[in-house]
PyMOL CGO cylinders between C-alpha atoms (Angstrom):
from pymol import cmd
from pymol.cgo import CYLINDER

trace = [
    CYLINDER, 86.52, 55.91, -20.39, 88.75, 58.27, -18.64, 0.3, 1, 1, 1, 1, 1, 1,
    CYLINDER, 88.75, 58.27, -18.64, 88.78, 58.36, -15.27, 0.3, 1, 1, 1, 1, 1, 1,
    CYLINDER, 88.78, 58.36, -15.27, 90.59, 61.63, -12.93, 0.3, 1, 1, 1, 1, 1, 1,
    CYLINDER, 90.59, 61.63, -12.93, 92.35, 61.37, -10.37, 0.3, 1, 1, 1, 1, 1, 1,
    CYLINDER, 92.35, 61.37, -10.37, 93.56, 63.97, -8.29, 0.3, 1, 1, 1, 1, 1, 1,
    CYLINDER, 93.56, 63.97, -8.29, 94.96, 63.95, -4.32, 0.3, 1, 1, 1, 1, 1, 1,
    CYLINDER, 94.96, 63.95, -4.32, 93.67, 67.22, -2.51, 0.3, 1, 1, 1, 1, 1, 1,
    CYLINDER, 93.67, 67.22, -2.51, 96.25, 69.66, -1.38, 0.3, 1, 1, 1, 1, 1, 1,
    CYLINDER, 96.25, 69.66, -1.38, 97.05, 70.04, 2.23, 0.3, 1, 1, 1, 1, 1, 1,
    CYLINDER, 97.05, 70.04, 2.23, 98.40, 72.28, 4.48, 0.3, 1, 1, 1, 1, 1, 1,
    CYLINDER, 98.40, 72.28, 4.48, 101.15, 69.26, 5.22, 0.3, 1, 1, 1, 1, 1, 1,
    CYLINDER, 101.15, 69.26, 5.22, 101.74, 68.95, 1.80, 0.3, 1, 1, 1, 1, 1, 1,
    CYLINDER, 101.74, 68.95, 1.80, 102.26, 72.91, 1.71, 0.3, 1, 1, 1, 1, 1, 1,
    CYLINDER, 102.26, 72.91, 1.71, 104.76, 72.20, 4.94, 0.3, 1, 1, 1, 1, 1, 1,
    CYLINDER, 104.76, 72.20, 4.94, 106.68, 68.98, 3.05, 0.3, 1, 1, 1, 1, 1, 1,
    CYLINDER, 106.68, 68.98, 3.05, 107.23, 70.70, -0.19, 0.3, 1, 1, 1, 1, 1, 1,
    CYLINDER, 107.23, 70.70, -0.19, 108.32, 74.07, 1.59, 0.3, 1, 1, 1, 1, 1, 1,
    CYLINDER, 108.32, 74.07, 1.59, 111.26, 72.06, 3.54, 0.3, 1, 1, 1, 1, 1, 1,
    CYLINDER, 111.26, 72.06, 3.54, 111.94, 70.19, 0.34, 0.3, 1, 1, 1, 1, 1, 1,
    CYLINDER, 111.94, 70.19, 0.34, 112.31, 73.50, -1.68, 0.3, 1, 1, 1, 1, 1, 1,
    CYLINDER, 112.31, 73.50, -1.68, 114.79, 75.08, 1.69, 0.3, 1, 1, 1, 1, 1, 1,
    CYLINDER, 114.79, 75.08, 1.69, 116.67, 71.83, 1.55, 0.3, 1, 1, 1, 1, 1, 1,
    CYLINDER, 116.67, 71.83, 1.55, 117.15, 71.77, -2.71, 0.3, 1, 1, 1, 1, 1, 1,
    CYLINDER, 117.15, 71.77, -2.71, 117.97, 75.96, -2.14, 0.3, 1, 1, 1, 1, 1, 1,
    CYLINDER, 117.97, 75.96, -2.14, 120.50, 75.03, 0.54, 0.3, 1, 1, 1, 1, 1, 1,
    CYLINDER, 120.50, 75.03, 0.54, 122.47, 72.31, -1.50, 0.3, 1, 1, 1, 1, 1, 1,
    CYLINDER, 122.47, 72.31, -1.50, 122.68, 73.96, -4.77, 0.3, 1, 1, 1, 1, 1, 1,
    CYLINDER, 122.68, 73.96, -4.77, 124.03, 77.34, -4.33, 0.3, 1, 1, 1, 1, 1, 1,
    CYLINDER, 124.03, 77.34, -4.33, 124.02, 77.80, -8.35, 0.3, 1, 1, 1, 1, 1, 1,
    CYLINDER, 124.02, 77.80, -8.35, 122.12, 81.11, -9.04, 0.3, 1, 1, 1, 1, 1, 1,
    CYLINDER, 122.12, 81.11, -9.04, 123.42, 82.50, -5.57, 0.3, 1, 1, 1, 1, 1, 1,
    CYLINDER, 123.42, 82.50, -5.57, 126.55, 82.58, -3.07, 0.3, 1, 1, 1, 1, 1, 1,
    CYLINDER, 126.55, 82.58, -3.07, 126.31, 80.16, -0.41, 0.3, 1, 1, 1, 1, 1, 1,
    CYLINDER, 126.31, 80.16, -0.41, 125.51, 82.75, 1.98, 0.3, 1, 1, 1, 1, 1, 1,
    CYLINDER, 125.51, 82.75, 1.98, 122.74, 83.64, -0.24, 0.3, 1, 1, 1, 1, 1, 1,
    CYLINDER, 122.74, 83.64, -0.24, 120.62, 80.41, -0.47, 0.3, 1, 1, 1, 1, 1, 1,
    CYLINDER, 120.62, 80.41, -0.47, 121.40, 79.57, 3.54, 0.3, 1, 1, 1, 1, 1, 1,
    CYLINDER, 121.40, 79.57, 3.54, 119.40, 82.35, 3.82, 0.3, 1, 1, 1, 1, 1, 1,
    CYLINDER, 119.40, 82.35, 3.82, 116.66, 81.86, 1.00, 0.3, 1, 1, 1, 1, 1, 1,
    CYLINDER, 116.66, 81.86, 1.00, 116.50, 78.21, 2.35, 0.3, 1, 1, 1, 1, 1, 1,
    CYLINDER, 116.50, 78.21, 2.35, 116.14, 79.63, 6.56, 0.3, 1, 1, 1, 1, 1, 1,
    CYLINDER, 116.14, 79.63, 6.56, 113.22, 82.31, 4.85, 0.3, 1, 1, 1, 1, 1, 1,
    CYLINDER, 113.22, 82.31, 4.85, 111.38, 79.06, 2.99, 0.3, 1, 1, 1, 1, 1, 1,
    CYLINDER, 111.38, 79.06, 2.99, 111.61, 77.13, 6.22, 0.3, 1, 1, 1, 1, 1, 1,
    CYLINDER, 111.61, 77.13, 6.22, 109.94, 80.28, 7.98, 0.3, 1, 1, 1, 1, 1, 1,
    CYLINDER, 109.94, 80.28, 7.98, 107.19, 80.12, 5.74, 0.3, 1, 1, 1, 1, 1, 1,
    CYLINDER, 107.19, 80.12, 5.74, 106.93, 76.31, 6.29, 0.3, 1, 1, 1, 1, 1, 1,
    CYLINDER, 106.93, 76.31, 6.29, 106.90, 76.88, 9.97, 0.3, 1, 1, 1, 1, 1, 1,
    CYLINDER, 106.90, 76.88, 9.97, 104.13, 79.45, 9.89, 0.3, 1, 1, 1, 1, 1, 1,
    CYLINDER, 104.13, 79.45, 9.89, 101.76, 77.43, 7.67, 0.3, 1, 1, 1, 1, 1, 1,
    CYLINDER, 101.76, 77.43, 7.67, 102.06, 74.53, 10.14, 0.3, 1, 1, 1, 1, 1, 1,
    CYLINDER, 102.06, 74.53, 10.14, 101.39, 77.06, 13.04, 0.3, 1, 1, 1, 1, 1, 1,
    CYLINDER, 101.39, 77.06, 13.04, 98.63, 79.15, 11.13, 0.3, 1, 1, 1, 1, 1, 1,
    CYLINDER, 98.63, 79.15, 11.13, 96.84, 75.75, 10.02, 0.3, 1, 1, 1, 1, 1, 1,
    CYLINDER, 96.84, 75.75, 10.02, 97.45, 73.97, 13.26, 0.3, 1, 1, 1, 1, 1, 1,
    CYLINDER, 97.45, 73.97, 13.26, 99.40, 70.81, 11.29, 0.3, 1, 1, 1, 1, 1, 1,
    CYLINDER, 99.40, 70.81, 11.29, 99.00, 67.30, 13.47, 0.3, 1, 1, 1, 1, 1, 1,
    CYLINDER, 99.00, 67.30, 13.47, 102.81, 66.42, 14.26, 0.3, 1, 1, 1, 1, 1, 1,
    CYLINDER, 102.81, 66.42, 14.26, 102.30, 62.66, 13.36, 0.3, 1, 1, 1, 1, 1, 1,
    CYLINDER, 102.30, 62.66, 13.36, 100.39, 63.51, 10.01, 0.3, 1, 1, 1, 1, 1, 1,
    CYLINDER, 100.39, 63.51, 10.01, 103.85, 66.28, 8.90, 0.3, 1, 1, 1, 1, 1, 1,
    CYLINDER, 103.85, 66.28, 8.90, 106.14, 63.02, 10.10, 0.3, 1, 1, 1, 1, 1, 1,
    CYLINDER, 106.14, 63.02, 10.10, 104.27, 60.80, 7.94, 0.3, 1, 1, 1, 1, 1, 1,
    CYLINDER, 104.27, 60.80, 7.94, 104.13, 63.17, 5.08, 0.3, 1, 1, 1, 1, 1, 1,
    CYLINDER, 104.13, 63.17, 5.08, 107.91, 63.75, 5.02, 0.3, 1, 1, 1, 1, 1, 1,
    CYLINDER, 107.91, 63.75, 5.02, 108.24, 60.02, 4.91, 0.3, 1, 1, 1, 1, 1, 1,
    CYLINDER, 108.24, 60.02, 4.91, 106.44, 59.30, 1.99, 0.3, 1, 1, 1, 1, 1, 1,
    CYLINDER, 106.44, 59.30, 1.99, 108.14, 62.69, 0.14, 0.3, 1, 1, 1, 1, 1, 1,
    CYLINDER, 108.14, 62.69, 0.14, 111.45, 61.52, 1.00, 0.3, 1, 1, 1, 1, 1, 1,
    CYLINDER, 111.45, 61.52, 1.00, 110.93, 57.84, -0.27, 0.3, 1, 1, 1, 1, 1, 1,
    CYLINDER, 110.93, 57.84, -0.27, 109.25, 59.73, -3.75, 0.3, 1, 1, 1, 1, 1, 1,
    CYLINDER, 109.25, 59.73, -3.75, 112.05, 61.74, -3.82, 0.3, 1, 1, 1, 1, 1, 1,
    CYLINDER, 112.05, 61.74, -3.82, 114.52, 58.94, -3.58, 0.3, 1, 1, 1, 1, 1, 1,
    CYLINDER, 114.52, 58.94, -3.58, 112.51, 56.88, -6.48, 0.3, 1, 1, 1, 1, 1, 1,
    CYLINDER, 112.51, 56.88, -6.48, 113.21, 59.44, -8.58, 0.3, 1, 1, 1, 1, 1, 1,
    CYLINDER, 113.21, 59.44, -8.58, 116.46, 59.73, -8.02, 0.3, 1, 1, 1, 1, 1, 1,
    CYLINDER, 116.46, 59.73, -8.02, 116.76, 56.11, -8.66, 0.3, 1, 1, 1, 1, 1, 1,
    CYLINDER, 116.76, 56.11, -8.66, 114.51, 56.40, -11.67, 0.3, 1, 1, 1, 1, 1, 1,
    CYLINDER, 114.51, 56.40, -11.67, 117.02, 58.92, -13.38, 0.3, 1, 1, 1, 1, 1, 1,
    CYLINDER, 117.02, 58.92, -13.38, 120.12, 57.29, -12.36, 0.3, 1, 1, 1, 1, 1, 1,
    CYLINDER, 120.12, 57.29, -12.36, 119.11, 54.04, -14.05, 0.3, 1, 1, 1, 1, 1, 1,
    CYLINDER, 119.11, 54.04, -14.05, 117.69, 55.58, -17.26, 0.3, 1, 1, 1, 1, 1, 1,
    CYLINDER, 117.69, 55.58, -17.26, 119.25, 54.80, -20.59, 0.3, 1, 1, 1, 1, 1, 1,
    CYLINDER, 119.25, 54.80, -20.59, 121.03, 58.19, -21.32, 0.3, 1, 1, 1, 1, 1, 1,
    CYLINDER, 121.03, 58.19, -21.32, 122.64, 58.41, -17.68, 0.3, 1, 1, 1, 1, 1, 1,
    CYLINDER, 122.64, 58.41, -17.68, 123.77, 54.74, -17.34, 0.3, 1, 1, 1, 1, 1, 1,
    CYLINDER, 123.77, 54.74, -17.34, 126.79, 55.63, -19.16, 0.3, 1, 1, 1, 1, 1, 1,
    CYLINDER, 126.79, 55.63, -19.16, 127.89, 58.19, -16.74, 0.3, 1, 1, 1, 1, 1, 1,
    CYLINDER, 127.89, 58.19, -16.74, 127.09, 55.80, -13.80, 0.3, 1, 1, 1, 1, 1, 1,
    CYLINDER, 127.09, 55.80, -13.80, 129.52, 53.45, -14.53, 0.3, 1, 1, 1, 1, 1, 1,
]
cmd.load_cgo(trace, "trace")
């Protein structure tokens, strides 16, 4: 038996991943000039701060959110680090 499982989409999920994608844009100028993606990453965090304005986002619920994206974030990182083909370029 299969069983689905799915977590609903929030506005404060919207909000999390928005800052997530403005920080990622801001640290890896690649496809643009650093000028560029400061300003890509100050137009994403516009948009995050009009969903939490337009959806009326609960302060403590956006803190806790960005708490549990950062710690997912930083088990991935973790996860690739310590994976076979990138071990060698660890050490």
């Amino acid at each position: 038996m299969t069983e689905t499982r799915s977590i609903a989409q929030t506005p404060v999920q919207a909000v999390v991943f928005l800052e997530t994608l403005a920080a990622l844009t801001e640290k890896s100028p690649v496809a643009y000039s650093a000028t560029a993606a400061a300003d890509l990453a100050a137009h994403i965090r516009g948009m995050a701060r009009a969903v939490t304005a337009e959806a009326h986002v609960e302060a403590g619920v956006l803190d806790i959110t960005r708490q549990y994206a950062a710690l997912d974030w930083h088990n991935e990182a973790v996860a690739v680090l310590f994976a076979a083909e990138h071990r060698t370029a660890v050490h």
